[in-house]
N, C-alpha and C positions, 0 to 999 in steps of 0.2 A: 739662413745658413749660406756660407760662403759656397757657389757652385761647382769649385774645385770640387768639392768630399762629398757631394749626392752620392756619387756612383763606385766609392773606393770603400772597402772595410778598414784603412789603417790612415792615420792622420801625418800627413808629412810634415817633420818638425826638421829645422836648424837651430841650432845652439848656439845663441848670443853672447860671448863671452868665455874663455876657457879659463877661468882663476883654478885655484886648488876644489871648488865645490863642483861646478864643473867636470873635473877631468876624475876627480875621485867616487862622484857620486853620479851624474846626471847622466855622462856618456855611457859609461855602463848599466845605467837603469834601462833604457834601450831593451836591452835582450831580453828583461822578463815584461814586457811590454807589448801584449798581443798585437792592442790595436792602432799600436803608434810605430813610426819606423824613421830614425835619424838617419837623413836625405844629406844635409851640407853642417859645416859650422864655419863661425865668423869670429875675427881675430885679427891682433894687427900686429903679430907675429909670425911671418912667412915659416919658420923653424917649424915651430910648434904646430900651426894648418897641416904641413907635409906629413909632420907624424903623426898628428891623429889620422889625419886622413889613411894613411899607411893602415894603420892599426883597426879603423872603424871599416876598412874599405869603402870610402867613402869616394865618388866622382865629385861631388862640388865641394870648394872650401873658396872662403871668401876674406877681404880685408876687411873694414870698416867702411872703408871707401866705396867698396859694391855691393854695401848692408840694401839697397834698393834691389840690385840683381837678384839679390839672395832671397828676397820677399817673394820674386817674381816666382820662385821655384818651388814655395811649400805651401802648405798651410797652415801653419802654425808653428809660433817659435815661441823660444823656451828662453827668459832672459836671465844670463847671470851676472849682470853689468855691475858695474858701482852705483849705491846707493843716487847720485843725481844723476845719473845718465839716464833712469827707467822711463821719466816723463819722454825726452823727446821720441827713444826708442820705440817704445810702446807707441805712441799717438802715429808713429810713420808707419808702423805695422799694421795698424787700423787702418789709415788712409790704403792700403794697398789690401785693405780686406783680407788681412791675415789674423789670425786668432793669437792670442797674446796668454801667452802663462808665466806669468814675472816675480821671480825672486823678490822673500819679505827683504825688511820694510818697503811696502808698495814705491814710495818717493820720499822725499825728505821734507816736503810739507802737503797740509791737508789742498789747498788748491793746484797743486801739482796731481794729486790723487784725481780732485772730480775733472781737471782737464781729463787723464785718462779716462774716466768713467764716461764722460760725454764724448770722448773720442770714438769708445766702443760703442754706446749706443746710435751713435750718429750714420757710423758706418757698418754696421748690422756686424759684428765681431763678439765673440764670448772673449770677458776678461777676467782671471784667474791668478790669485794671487799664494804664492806655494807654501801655503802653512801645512805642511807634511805629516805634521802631529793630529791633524783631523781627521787620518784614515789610518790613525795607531789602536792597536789591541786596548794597550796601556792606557792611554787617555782617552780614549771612547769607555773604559771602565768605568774611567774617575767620574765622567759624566754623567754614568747610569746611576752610580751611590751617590753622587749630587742628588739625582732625580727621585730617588726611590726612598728616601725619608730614614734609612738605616741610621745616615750620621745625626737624624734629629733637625734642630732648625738649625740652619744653615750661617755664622757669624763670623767666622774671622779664615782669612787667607794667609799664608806668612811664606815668600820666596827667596830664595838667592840661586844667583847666575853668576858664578866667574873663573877667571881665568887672567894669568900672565900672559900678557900680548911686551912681543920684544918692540924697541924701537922704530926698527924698521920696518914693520906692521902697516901696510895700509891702514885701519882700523883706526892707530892712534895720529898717523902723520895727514891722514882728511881733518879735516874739521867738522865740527859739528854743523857748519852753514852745509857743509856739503856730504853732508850726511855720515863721520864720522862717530866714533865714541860707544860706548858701552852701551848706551841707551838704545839708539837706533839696531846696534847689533845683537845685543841678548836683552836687553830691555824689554824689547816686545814681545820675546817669551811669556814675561810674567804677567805684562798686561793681558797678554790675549786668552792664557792660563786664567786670570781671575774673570775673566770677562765670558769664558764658556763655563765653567763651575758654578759661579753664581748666576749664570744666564740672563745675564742682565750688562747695562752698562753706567759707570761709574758717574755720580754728578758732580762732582771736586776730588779735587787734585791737592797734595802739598807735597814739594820736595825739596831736597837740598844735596847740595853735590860737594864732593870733597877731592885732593888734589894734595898729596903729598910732596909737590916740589920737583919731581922726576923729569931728568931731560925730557921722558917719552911721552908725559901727559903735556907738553905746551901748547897743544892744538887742541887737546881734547880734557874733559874732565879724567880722574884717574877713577872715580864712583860715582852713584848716583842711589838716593835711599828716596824711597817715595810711599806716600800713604794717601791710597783711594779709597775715597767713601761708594759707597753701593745702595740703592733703596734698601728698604727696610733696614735701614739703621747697620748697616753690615760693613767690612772695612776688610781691606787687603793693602798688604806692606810689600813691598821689595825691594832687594840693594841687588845692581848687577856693577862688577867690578872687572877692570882690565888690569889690579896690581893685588889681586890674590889669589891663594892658592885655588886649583879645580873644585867646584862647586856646582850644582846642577839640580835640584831640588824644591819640590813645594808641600805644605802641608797644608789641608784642609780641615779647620774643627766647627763641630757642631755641637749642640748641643750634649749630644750622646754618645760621639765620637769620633774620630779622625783618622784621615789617611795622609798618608807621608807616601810622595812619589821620590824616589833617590837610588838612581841619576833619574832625571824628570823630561830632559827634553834633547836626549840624546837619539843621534842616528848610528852610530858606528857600535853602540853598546844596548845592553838589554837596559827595560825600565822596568824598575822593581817598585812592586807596591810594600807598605806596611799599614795595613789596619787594625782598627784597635777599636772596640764596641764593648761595652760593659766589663773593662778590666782586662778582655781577654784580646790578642793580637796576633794577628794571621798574616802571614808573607806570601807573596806572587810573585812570580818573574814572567815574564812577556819577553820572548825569545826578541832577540835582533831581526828585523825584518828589511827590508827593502823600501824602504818610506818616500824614495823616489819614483820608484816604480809604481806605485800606486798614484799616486797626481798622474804622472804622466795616464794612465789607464783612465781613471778618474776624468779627467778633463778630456781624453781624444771621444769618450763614450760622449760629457758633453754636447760636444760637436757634432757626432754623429748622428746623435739622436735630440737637436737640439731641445738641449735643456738649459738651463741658467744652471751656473757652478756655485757652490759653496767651498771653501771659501770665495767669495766675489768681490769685485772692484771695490763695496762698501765696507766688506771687512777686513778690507787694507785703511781703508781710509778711517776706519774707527781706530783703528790703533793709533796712527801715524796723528789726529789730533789730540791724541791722549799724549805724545810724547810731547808735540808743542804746548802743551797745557804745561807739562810739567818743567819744562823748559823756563818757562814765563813764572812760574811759581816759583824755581832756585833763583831766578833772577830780583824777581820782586820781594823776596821772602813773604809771600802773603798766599793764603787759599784761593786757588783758581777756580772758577764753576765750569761747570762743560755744559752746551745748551742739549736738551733732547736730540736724541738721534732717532728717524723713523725705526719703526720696526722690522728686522732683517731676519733671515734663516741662521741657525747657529748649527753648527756640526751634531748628529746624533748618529746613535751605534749602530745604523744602518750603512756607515760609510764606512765601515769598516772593509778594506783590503789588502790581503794577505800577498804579500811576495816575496819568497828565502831571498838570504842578504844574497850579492855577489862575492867575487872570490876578493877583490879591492875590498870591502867592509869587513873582511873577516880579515884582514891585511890590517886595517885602521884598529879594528877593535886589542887585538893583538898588541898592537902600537902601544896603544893606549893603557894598558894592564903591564907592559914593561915602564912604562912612567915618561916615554918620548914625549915629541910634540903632540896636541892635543888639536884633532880635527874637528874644528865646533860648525855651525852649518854661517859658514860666510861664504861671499862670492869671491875675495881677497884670497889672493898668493905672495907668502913671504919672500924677501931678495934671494933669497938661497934657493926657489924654485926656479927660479934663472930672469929673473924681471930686472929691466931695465927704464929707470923714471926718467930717462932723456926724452922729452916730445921728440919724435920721429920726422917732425913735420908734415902733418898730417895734418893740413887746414882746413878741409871742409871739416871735420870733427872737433865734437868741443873740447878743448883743449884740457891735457892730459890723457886722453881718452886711451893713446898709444901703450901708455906707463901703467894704465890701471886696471886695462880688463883683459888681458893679455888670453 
């Protein structure tokens, strides 16, 4: 354990990144956060440092440029970067023996991932990758009727994820080399969805991806539909889309019967179950909770009490080569295999924690039920949040870094 936090009950974190997820969700989670307390944040927008800082009462805020300074001052940082900026981020934070809790998808390829993973082992760091949906009411349910034989044997998964993303969307103007696109952004919902349900991981892949022509998909696919085979003969489908309408949703059938999660993988709204057993069908609502607040909780205890995290560096990296699989199978039109992956911890309903939303998610959910923009869980902020894609001149950073993680 890093010898900063022997002697302190609260984990000093800086916040890497302030896009729209950031500022709507992760700053504010803070406050129902016993055992964590946001110390600095980092940003290569002087405007925006000043005012959060104003607002967080914060003494340190930092550029990109003094992301080294800024290590020097916490223990642990929270990354809301863009999808390729996580590797170098993450691995300099390790070197300086700071604990890393980084924004899904982990990196944009699976050796980008195990560099982080041997970063952190190397240099005695817990690394923690923020699938938020593993300390939900809602989906620690779904787990338990997984587990508990209600629905029968266990055979088919069926998901969809989407959303109207405008052109100026980071999302669709990255590329997929650099981690753009549907896939890498709600994509991994449904992977990681079928991959805790069925508690297992998938041995082929087939997809195919489609692109209606739209100025906004030329960097990126417009959809992606994919079918994963599972042991035991078992199979799960998804389509996640960035050219249609709000979508959020998975159903699980078994034998005996099925649950429908709808919305499924939301933070700013409730997740409603629908089960259905011998004809007859019961509905749930799982209130809106604070699904930030808990990682951070989750992960500073961690630390504290070193323990290994779930989700962990590995269960970023099982996703992230599930996406390249599928990646290579729209390309080749041909079934991909995926080789065995050792055996890992998976989420169970002892992760389960509770924190009421903030007053910002009851702001979002709001939003959202008048039919506004739709706040899905990305690190990305639209040109209307006030982003500027002119590099700054900002050379020691990798380039764009000014325009993208503001």
């Amino acid at each position: 354990m890093n010898r900063r936090t022997t002697s302190i009950r609260k984990i000093r974190y800086a916040v890497v990144g302030l896009g729209h997820i950031a500022q709507v969700a992760v700053l504010p989670a803070f406050r129902n956060a016993r055992n964590s307390e946001l110390v600095s944040i980092v940003s290569g927008e002087p405007e925006k440092r000043e005012k959060l800082a104003r607002k967080y009462r914060l003494e340190h805020v930092y550029s990109y440029d003094d992301y080294d300074h800024a290590l020097s001052q916490v223990d642990a940082v929270y990354l809301a970067l863009p999808n390729q900026l996580h590797r170098d981020y993450m691995i300099r934070a390790a070197q300086a023996r700071v604990h890393v809790l980084c924004e899904k998808p982990m990196a944009v390829t699976e050796d980008d991932c195990q560099a982080m993973i041997d970063a952190a082992d190397h240099n005695g760091v817990k690394l923690m990758i923020a699938y938020r949906l593993h300390f939900e009411a809602g989906k620690l349910e779904a787990i338990r009727l997984a587990e508990n034989g209600k629905l029968g044997n266990l055979r088919i998964i069926t998901s969809e994820f989407a959303q109207q993303v405008a052109e100026d969307n980071i999302r669709v103007s990255q590329s997929v080399a650099r981690g753009g696109g549907p896939l890498y952004d709600m994509g991994v919902y449904c992977i990681n969805a079928a991959r805790y349900l069925f508690r297992a991981e998938p041995t082929e892949v087939f997809a195919i991806t489609a692109n209606n022509g739209e100025k906004r998909f030329r960097n990126v696919e417009e959809m992606t539909s994919v079918v994963m085979r599972f042991p035991e003969e078992r199979i799960a489908t998804f389509t996640c889309s960035f050219g249609a309408t709000n979508i959020s949703r998975y159903t699980l059938i078994g034998t005996e019967g099925l649950l429908t999660a709808d919305p499924a993988y939301e933070y700013a709204m409730e997740i409603k179950h629908q089960l259905t057993i011998g004809g007859r069908t019961k509905t749930r609502t799982f209130p809106k909770r604070d699904q930030f607040a808990a990682e951070l909780i989750y992960f500073s205890d961690c630390i504290l009490q070193d323990k290994e995290p779930e989700p962990s560096g590995i269960e970023g990296l099982a996703d992230v080569r599930i996406v390249q699989a599928i990646y290579e199978s729209a390309r080749t039109r041909r079934i991909v295999e995926l080789p065995e992956l050792p055996a890992k911890r998976r989420p169970t309903i002892r992760q389960e924690i509770h924190r009421p939303p903030h007053e910002k998610l009851r702001r979002s959910m709001r939003s959202r039920l008048l039919g506004k923009q739709r706040d899905l869980d990305s690190k990305s902020v639209r040109l209307e949040d006030g982003l500027d894609r002119k590099d700054s001149g900002h050379t020691m950073r990798p380039p764009g870094i000014q325009a993208l993680c503001r």
